[in-house]
N, C-alpha and C positions, 0 to 999 in steps of 0.2 A: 631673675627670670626675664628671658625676654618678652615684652608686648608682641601683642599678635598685631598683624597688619591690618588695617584698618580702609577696606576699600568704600567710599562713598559715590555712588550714580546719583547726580541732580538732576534734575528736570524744572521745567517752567514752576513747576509749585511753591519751588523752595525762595524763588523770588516775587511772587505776588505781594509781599508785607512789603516790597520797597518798590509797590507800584506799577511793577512790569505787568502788563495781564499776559494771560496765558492764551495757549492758540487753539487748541484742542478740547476743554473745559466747555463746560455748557454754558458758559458765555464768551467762550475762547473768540478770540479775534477772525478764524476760519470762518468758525459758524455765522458770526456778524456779518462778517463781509468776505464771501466767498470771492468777488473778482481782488482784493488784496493778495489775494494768492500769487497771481501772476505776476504782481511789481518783484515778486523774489521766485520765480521761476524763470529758470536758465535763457532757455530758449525764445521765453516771451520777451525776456527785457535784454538779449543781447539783437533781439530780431526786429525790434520797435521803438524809435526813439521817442516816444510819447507816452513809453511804458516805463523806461528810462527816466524820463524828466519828473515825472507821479511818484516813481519812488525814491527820487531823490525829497524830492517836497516830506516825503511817508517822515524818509531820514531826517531832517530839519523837526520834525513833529514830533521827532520820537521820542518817548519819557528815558527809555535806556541808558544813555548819556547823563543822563542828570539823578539817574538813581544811585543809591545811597545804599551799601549795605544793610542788613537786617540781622536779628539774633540769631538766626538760625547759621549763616555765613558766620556769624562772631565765634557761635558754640564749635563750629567746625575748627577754628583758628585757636579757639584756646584747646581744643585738645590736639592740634600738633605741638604747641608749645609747651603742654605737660607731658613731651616727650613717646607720647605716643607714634609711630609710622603711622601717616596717613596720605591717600591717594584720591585726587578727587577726578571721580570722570564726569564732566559733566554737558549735558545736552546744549545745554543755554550760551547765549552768544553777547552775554553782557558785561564779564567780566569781574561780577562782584565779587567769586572767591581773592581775588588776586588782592582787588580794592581793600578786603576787610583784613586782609595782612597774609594772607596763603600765597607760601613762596611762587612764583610762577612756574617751575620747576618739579612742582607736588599737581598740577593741574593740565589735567588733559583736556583740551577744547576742542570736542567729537564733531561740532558743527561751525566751528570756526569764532571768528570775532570781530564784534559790531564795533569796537574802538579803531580798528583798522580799514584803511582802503586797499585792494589789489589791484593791477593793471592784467585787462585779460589777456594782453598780449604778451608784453614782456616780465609779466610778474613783477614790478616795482610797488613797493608796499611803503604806506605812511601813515601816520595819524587819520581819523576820519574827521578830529575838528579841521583839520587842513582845508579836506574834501569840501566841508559842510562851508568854511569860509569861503569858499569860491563859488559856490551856490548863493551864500547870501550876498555876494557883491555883485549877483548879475548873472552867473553862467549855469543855464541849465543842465547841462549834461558836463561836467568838465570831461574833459579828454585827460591821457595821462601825459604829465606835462616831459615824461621822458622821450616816450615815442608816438603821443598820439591816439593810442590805443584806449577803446571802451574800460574804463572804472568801473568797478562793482563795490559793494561791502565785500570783507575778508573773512563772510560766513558760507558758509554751505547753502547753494539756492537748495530749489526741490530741481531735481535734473541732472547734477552735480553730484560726484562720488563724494565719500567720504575719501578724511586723506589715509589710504594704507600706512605708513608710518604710525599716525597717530593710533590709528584701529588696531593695530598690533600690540602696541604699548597699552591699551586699554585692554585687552584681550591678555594680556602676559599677568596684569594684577590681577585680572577676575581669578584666573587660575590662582593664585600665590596668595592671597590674603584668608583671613582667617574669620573676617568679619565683613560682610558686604552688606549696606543699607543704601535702597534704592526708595530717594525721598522725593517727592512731585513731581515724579513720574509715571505718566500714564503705562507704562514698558509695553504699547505697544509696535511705534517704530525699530524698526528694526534697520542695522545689527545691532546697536545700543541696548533694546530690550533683552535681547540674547544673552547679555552679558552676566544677567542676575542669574540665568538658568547654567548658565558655564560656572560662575561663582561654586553654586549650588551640586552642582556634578561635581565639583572637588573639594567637598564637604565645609565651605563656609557656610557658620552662621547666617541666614538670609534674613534679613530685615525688612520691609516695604511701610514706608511714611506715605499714606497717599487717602486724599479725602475721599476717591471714587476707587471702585475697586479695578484691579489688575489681573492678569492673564497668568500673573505667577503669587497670587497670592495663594493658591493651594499649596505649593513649594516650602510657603515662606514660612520659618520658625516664628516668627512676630508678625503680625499685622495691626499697624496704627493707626487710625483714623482721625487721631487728635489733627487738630492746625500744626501746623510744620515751626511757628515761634516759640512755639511752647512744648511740642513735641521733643522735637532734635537736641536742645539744650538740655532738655532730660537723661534723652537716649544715650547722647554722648557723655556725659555727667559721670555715668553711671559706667560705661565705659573706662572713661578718666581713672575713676576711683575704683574700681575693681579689680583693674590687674596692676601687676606690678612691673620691677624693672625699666628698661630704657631701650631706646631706638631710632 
């Protein structure tokens, strides 16, 4: 018998256990400190180089880099490896699917990624420990050392489309899977949130992991409220072991 497709939407939640705090939570990072906002808005930090150098420092500070997977990422990894199809779309810009052994290949990054630099000019991308060493030997803003041009992270600011490519391929599994759980996520940015309601229009199982409630938890076949380390490693467990066949 074949396994059914297994679409999973992350959000910030699913990595609080390794640290990262979240941004939107009631003690999300926004609420803290609403002018943080700007160091990763477009226009403020391609428009101000004081806004630039702040968030290069943010970068240097930032726990992300040095976060360490969690169970919840692990439980995701062992049920690709017991052969189940799985898809991860996920909001967050830190990388830990990849890190805790998820092919890079099975993982869609909706809002880009904080391990990489871009150049906004010529689009030359590298490491962001690269970025971050030249910041710590002295250079506040580096330039990109191709052509010159303003450096950013290689996430999505607020200002900034998402990448159509990627959005479609997100959009193609929501449709196609059989099983969609949308875990520490608030689902209310949008297009992202949208995607559990697409899932759900083409009769996936809907799931929702989330401590606060959501916009589509009336939708949803399940709603979890457990913590997402002990939650997820259930949810999927159970997954694991319930169907059969290969994929």
């Amino acid at each position: 018998m074949t396994r059914p497709l297994v679409a999973l939407l992350s959000g910030a939640g699913i990595s609080t256990d390794s640290g990262i705090p979240d941004y939107r939570g009631p003690n999300g990072l926004w609420r803290r400190d609403p002018e943080a906002e700007k160091l990763v808005t477009y226009d403020f930090y391609m428009g101000d180089p004081e806004i630039r150098r702040r968030s290069w420092q943010m970068r240097r500070g930032n726990r992300t880099l040095r976060a360490e997977p969690n169970a919840a990422h692990r439980a995701v990894v062992d049920l690709e490896r017991a052969g189940v199809p799985v898809r991860v779309i996920t909001q967050n810009v830190d990388g830990l699917h990849q890190l805790a052994g998820l092919p890079a290949r099975k993982v869609l990054e909706l809002h880009g990624s904080a391990r990489s630099f871009v150049c906004t000019r010529c689009h030359a991308r590298g490491p962001m420990r690269d970025a971050l060493a030249r910041v710590e030997a002295g250079e506040e803003d580096p330039p990109c050392l191709e052509c010159g041009g303003i450096l950013k992270s290689a996430t999505v600011f607020f200002g900034e489309r998402l990448d159509p490519v990627v959005l479609g391929q997100a959009l193609a599994i929501a449709k196609a899977c059989q099983v969609f759980l949308a875990v520490g996520t608030t689902l209310q940015v949008q297009p992202a949130a949208g995607l559990a309601g697409v899932a759900a229009d083409h009769g996936a199982r809907l799931i929702v992991v989330n401590a606060e409630p959501t916009p589509y938890d009336a939708r949803a076949d399940e709603v979890v409220r457990e913590p997402i380390g002990t939650a997820l490693p259930r949810l999927l467990a159970a997954l694991r072991d319930g169907e059969g066949g290969g994929g």
